[in-house]
C-alpha positions in Angstrom: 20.4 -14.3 -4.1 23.1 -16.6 -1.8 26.2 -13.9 -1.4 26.1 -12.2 2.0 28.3 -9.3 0.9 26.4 -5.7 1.3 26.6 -4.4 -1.8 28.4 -0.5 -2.8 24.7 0.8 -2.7 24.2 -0.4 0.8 27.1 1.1 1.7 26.6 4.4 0.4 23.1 4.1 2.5 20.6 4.0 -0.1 19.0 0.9 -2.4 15.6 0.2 -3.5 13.0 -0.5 -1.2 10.2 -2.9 -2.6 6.6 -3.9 -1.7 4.7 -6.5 -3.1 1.1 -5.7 -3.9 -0.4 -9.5 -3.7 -4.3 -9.4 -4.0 -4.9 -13.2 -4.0 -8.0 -13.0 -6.5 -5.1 -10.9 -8.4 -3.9 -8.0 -9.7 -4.9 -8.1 -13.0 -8.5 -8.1 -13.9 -8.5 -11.3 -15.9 -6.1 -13.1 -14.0 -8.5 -15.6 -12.1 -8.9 -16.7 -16.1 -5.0 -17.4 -16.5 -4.3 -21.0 -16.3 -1.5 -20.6 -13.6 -3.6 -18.4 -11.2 -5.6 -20.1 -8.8 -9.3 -19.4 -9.2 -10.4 -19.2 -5.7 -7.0 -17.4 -4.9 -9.2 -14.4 -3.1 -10.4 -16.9 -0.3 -8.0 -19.1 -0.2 -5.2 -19.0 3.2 -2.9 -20.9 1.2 -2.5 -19.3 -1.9 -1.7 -16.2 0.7 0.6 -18.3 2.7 2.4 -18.8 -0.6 2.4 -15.2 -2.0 4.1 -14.4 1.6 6.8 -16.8 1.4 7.5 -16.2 -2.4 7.5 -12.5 -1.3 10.1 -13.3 1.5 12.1 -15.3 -0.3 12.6 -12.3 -2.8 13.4 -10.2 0.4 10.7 -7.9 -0.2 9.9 -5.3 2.7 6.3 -5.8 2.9 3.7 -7.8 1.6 0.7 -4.7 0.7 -2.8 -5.3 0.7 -5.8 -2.8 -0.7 -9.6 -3.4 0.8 -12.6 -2.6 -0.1 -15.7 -1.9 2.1 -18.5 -2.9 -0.2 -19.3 -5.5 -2.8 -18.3 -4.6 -6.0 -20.0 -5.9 -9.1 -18.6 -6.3 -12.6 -14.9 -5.4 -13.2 -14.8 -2.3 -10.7 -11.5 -1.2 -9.2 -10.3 -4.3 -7.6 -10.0 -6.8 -9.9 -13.3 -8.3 -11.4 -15.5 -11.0 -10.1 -12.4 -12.9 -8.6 -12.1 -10.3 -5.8 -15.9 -9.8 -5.5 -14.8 -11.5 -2.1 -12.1 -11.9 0.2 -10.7 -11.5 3.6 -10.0 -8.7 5.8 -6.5 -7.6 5.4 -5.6 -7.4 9.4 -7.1 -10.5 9.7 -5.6 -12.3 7.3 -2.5 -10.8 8.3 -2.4 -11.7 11.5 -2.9 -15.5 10.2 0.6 -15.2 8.4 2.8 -12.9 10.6 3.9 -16.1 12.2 4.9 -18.6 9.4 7.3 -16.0 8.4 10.0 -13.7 10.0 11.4 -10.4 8.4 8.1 -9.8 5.6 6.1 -6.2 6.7 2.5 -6.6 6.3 0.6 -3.3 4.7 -2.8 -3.4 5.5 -5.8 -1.0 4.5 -8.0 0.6 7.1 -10.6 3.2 6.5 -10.4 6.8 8.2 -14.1 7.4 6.8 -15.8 4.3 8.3 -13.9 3.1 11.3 -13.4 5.2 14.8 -9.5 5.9 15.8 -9.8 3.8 18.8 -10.4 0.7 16.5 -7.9 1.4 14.0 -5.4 2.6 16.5 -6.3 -1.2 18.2 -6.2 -3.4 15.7 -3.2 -2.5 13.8 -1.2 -2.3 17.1 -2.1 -5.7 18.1 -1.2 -7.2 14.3 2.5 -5.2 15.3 2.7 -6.8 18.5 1.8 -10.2 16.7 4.3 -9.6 13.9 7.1 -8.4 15.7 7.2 -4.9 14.6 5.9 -5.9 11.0 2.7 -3.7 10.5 2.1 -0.9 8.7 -1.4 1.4 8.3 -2.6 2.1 4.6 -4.4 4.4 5.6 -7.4 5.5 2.8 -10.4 7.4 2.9 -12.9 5.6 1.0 -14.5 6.6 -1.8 -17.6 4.8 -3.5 -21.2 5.0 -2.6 -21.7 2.0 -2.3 -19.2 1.6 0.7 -20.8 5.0 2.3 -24.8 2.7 2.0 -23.0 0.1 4.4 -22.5 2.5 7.1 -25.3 4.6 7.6 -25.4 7.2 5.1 -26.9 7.5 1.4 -23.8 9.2 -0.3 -20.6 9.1 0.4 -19.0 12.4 2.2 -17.2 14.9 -0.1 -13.8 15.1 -1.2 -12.8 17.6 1.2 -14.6 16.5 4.2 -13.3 12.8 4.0 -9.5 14.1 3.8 -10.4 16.8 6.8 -11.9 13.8 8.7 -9.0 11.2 7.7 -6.1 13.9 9.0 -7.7 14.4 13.0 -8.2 10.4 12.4 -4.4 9.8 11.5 -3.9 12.3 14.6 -5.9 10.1 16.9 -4.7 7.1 16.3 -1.0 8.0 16.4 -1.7 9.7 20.0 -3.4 6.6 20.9 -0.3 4.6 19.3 1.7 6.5 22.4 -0.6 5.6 25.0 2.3 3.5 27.2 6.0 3.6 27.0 8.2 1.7 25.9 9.4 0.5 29.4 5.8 1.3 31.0 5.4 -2.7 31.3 7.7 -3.8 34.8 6.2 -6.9 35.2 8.0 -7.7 38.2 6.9 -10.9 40.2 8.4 -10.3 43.3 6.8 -6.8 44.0 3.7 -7.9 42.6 3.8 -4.4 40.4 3.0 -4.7 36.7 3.4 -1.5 35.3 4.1 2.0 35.9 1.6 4.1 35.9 3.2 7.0 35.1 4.0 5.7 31.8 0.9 5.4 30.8 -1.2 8.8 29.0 -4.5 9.5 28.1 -5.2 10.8 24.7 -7.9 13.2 26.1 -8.6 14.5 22.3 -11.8 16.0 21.4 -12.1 17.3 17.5 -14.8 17.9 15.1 -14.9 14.5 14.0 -14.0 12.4 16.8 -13.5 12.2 20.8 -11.5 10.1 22.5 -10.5 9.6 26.0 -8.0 6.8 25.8 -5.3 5.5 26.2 -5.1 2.6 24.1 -5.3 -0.8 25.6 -2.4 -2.3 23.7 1.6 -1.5 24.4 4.1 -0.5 22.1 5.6 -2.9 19.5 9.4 -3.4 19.0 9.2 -0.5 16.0 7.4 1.3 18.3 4.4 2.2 16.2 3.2 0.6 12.7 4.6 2.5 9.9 2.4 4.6 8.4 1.3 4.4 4.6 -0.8 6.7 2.1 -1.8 6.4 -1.5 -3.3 10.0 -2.3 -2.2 12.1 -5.1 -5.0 15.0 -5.4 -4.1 17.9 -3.0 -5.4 17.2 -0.4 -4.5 13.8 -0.2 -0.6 15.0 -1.0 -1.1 17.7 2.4 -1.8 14.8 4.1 1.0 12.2 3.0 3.3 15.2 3.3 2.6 15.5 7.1 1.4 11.6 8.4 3.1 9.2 5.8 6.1 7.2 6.4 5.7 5.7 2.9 4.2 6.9 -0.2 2.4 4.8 -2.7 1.4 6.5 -5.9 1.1 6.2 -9.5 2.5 7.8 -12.4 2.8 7.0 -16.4 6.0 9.4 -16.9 9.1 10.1 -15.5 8.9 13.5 -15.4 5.5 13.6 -13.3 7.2 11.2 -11.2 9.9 13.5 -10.7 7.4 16.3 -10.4 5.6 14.6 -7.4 8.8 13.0 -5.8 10.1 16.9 -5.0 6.4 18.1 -4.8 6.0 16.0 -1.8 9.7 16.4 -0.6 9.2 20.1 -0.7 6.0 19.4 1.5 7.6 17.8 3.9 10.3 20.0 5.0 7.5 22.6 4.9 5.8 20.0 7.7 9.2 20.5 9.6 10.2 16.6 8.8 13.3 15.1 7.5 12.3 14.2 3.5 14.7 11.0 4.0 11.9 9.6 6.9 9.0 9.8 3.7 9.7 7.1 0.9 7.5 6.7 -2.4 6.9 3.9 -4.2 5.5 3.9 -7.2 3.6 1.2 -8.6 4.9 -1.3 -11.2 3.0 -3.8 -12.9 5.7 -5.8 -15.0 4.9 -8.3 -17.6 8.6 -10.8 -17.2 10.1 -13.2 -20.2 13.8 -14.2 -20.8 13.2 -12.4 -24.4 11.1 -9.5 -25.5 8.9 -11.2 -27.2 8.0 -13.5 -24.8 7.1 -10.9 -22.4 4.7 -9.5 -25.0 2.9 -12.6 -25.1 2.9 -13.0 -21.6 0.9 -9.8 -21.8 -1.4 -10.5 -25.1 -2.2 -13.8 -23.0 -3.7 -12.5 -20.6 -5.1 -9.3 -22.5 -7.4 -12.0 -24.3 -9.0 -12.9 -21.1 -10.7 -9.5 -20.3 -14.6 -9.9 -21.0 -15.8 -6.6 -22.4 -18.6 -6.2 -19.2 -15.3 -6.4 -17.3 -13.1 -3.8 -18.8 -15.9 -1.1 -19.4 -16.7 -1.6 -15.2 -13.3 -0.9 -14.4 -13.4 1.8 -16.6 -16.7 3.2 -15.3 -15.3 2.5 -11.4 -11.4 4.3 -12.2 -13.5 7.2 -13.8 -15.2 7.9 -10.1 -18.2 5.9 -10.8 -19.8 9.1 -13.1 -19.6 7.2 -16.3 -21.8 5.0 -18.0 -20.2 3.3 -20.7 -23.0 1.2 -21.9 -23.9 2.3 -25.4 -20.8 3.8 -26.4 -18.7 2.1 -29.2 -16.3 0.3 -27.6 -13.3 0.7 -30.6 -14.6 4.8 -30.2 -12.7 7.6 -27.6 -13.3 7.6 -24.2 -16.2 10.0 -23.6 -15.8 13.3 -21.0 -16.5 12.4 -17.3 -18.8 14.3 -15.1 -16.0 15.1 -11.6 -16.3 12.9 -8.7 -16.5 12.7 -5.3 -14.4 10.1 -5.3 -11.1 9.2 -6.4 -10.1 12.6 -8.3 -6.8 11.9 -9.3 -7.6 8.7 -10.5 -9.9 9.8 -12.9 -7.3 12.7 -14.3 -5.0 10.1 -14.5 -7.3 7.1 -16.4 -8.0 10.4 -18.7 -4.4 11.1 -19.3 -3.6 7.6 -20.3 -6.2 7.7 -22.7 -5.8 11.2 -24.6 -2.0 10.6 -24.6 -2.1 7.4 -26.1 -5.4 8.1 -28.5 -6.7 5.1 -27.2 -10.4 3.9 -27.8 -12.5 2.7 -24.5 -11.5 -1.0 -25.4 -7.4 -0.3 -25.7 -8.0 1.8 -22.8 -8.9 -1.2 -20.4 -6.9 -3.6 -22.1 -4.0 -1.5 -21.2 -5.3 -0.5 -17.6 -6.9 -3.6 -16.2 -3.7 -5.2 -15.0 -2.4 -1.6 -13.1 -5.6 0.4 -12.7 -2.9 3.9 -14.1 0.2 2.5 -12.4 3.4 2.0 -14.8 2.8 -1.9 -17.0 6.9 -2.6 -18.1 6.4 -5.5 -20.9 10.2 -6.4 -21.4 13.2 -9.0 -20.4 14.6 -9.0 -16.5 17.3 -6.3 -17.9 14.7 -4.0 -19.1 12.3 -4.0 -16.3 15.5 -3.5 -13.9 16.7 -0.3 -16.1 13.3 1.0 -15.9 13.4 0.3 -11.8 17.4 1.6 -11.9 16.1 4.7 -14.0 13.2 6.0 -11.5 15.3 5.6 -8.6 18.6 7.1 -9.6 16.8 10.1 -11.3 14.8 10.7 -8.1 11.3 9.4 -9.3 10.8 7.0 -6.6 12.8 5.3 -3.1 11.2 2.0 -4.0 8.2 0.3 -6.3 5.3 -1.5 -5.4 5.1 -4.6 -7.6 1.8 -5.3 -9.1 2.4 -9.1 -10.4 -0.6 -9.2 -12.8 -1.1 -12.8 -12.2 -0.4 -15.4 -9.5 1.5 -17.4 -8.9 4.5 -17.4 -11.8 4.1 -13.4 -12.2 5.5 -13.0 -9.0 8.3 -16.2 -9.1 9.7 -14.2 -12.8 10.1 -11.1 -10.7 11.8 -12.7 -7.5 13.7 -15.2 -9.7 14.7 -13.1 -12.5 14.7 -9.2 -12.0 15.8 -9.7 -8.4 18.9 -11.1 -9.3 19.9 -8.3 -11.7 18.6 -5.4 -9.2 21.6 -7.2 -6.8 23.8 -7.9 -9.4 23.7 -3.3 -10.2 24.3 -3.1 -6.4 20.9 -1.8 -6.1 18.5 -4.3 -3.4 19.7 -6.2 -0.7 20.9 -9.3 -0.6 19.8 -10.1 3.2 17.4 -8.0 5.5 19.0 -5.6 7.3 16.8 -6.1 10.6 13.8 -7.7 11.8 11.4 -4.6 12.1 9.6 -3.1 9.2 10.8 0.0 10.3 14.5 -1.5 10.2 14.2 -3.0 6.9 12.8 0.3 5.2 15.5 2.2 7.0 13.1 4.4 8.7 13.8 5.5 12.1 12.5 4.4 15.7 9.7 6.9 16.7 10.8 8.3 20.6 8.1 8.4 22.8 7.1 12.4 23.9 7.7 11.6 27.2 10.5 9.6 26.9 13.3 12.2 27.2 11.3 13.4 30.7 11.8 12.0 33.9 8.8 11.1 35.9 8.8 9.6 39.3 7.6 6.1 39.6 4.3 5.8 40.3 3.0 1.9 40.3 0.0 0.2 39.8 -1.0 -3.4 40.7 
């Protein structure tokens, strides 16, 4: 990972593009047990601080981080009673922007249970702090739980969360344009700060929200944060199709990878925007050894780790929280679910792993508690990078999201091993391109609206 030379991949204008999904309780849902992982890692700034700099050092484009707005007993979605607790994402974020310098920093932010104005606020100053860095994940929560910590009993329906999350999306990216670029004058001498006819109201006024504005924070050097989704059901592809900048998603198969890559391709143009400006990333959870064999064990290892209460939780949450487990024989099928309000395509998915596979309830955690129905590659450096090679060149994915099942040698084998190979096939960088999130994923600047106008100066002290 020395050379300096852009590789024939670069130069034809297209490589992989890789985040690194780094919860620091972990990814896995045993992996607080493994000896190597840190068992406080959740709380703990330093094993962060690491996890960035590791993820640096393997000139990954951002560092992505899922959040969660309610406690969540047992095993649930997010990775057992290690991540029962942790920081907020922005926060925590904002904390390491500055010990490093090219990383993008993915954070999660609710459309349900925060008001555009906040959003819109928060993840413009994290930019600012960054340097251009930030991206939005942006989600719309799902679990009753989260919807009892902010005022309501249930949580709101499918449809009405995604109707909600697009005028939110909408908001905050108006708000996002509330100064141009050169708005800021600053000059001393004249004693005028800005220009005031560079700076707009939002003035919006919807069904879920209204919003005056304009946003109290400038522009960044990207200009805006990029802007991240994770939804595969319809509605939450209608929405990726027309907000998302990045796409994160999960699929078992090549072919419904292919499927949703031109699906949401397709949608795009539709949405009058350029396909090339929308990238999905799969996820990846890879289990790394110098042999086969030695990545199995790697992956038996930690398998033994997984306490029963554990895996039939995550099971219960990834079916949509309409499943109770308890009773059934755990070496027996997985039993029908009743639909969800919640995560819809989660729960097809979790059901598709286990009727293609004939697994029982117990194989079936064991084999999703480390990717939660993202890929798991078990295999040497060479393998996992044909895998990565294979998705990309077939048009399956623009980039992965690495989901290290364990902390903090998962994530060295991947940076120190597969790495290597991925720029040894011509396929990842060897050096970041620019210093902007936006750079780095070759995603363009977003132009102000009123930037190509004219307007005469008006100034404010």
């Amino acid at each position: 990972m020395t050379t300096q030379t852009l590789s024939p991949n670069k130069v034809r204008g297209r490589q992989i593009r890789l985040g690194a999904f780094l919860p620091g309780g972990g990814q896995h849902v045993a992996a607080w047990r493994h000896p190597d992982h840190p068992a406080d890692g959740a709380t703990s700034f330093e094993v962060h601080r690491q996890l960035a700099l590791t993820a640096e050092r393997g000139l990954f484009d951002a560092y992505f981080l899922a959040d969660g707005l309610a406690v969540s007993f047992g095993g649930a979605t997010e990775g057992g009673s290690a991540r029962i607790a942790g920081f907020e994402p922005v926060t925590l974020f904002s904390a390491l922007a500055p010990l490093t310098t090219h990383l993008g920093f993915i954070a999660t932010a609710s459309t349900t249970y925060e008001e555009p104005y906040n959003t819109a606020r928060k993840f413009a100053s994290l930019d600012l702090i960054s340097g251009g860095r930030a991206g939005w994940n942006v989600v719309t929560t799902a679990t009753e739980a989260a919807a009892q910590n902010f005022n309501l009993d249930q949580q709101l329906p499918h449809a009405t969360r995604y109707e909600r999350a697009r005028e939110h999306v909408g908001v905050v990216k108006a708000l996002w344009e509330s100064f141009e670029d050169d708005a800021f004058l600053r000059h001393k001498e004249s004693g005028v700060f800005y220009d005031r006819s560079k700076v707009h109201a939002t003035d919006h006024v919807g069904a879920h929200f209204k919003v005056k504005g304009p946003l109290n924070v400038p522009r960044s050097p990207q200009g805006h944060p990029v802007i991240v989704q994770a939804g595969q059901s319809e509605d939450g592809r209608s929405l990726a199709a027309e907000t998302a900048e990045v796409i994160f998603t999960a699929h078992q198969h090549l072919d419904t990878a292919q499927a949703f890559y031109r699906d949401i391709k397709t949608r795009a143009i539709v949405a009058g925007r350029d396909p090339d400006h929308l990238l999905i990333m799969p996820g990846v959870s890879p289990f790394i050894g110098r042999t086969e064999a030695e990545a199995r064990e790697k992956y038996e290892q930690l398998t033994s780790y997984i306490l029963e209460k554990d895996g039939i939780a995550l099971l219960n949450a990834l079916t949509g929280g309409t499943l109770d487990l308890a009773g059934f024989d755990l070496d027996g099928p997985l039993p029908p679910a009743p639909p969800t309000e919640g995560m819809k395509s989660r729960q097809a998915l979790i059901r598709q792993i286990a009727d293609e596979n004939r697994f029982t309830i117990r194989e079936l955690y064991q084999w999703v508690a480390s990717a939660r129905g993202h890929y798991t590659v078990i295999g040497t450096p060479e393998q996992v990078a044909d895998m990565l090679q294979e998705w990309f060149e077939k048009e399956a994915a623009d980039g992965f999201n690495i989901l290290p099942p364990w902390f903090l040698t998962a994530l060295d084998d991947f940076v120190d091993l597969v790495v290597p190979e991925l720029q040894r096939r011509g396929l990842f960088r060897t050096r970041y391109e620019g210093r902007t999130l936006r750079e780095n994923l070759g995603l363009p600047f977003p132009i102000h609206p009123r930037s190509l106008a004219a307007p005469g100066v008006q100034a404010a002290e």
